[in-house]
C-alpha positions as CSV (number, residue, x, y, z in Angstrom):
1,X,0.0,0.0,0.0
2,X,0.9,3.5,-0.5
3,X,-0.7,6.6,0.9
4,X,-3.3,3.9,1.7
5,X,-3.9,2.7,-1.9
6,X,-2.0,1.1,-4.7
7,X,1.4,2.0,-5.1
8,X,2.1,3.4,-8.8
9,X,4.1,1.8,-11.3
10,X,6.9,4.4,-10.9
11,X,7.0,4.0,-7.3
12,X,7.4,0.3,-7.0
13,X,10.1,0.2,-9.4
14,X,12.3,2.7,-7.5
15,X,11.4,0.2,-4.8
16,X,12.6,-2.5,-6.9
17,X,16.0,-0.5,-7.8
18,X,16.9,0.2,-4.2
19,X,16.1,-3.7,-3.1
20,X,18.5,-4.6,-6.2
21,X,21.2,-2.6,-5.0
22,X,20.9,-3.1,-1.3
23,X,21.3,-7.0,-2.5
24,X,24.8,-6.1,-4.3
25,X,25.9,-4.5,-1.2
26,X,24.5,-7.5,1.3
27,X,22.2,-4.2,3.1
28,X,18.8,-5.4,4.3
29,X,16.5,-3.3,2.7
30,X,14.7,-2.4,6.2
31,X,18.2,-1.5,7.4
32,X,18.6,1.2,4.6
33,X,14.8,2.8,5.1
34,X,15.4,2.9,8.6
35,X,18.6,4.6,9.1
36,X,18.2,6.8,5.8
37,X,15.4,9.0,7.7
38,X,17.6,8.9,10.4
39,X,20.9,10.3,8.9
40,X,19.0,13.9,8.1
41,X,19.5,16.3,10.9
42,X,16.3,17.6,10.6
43,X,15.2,13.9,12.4
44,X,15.0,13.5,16.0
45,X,13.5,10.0,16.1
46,X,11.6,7.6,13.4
47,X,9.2,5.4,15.1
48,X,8.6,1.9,13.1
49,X,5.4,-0.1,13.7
50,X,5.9,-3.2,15.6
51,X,3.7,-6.0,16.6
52,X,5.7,-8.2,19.0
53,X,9.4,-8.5,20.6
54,X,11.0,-10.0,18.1
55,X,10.3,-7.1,15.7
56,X,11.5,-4.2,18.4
57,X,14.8,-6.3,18.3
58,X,14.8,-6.6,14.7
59,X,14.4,-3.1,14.6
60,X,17.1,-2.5,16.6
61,X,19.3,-4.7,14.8
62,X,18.4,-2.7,11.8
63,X,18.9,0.8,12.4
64,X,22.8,-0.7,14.0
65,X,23.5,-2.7,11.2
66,X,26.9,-1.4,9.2
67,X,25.9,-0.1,6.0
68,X,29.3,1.5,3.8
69,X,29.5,4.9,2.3
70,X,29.3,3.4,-1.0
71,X,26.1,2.0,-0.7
72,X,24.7,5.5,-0.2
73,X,27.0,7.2,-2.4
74,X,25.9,4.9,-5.8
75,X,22.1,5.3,-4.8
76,X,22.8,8.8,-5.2
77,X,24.8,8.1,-8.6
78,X,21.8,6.0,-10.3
79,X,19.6,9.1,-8.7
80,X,17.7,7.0,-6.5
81,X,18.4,9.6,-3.8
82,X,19.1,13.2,-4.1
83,X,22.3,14.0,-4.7
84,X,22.3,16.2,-1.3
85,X,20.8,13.8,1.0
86,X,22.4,13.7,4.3
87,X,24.4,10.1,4.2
C-alpha cells in the first residue's frame, strides 16, 4: 500500500532499484529505510510499527546494522536519492 492505496508503477520500481542494490551490497532493505530518515539532521527519532518482541529487536538490529558509504554514495549516482541527501 501507498498513501493507503495502490502504489504506482513508478514508485514500485524505484522500490525495486533500491532492493537490487541493497542486494549487491549485502544491506537489508529495512536497514537502509530505517537509518536513511535517520541520517538527516532535521530527524529527532523515526518510530517503526511493531507488533511483537521480536520485531523491536529486529528493529534494533536494523537501524545498527553497518551499512558503507558506497552503498549511499551509488544510490545517489543511479539518482535514487538526491544528490544532497544527508548520508
Amino acid at each position: 500500500m501507498y498513501f493507503y492505496s495502490h502504489a504506482p508503477h513508478e514508485v514500485l520500481e524505484r522500490a525495486r532499484r533500491i532492493k537490487a542494490i541493497c542486494d549487491n551490497f549485502k544491506v537489508p532493505l529495512k536497514a537502509a529505510a530505517l537509518q536513511f530518515g535517520l541520517l538527516h539532521p532535521a530527524v529527532a527519532s523515526t518510530i517503526p510499527g511493531s507488533r511483537s518482541v521480536s520485531e523491536i529487536k529486529e528493529n534494533l538490529q536494523m537501524i545498527e546494522y553497518p551499512i558503507p558509504c558506497d552503498f549511499w554514495s551509488h544510490l545517489k549516482r543511479v539518482k535514487l536519492i538526491p544528490e544532497d541527501a544527508p548520508t
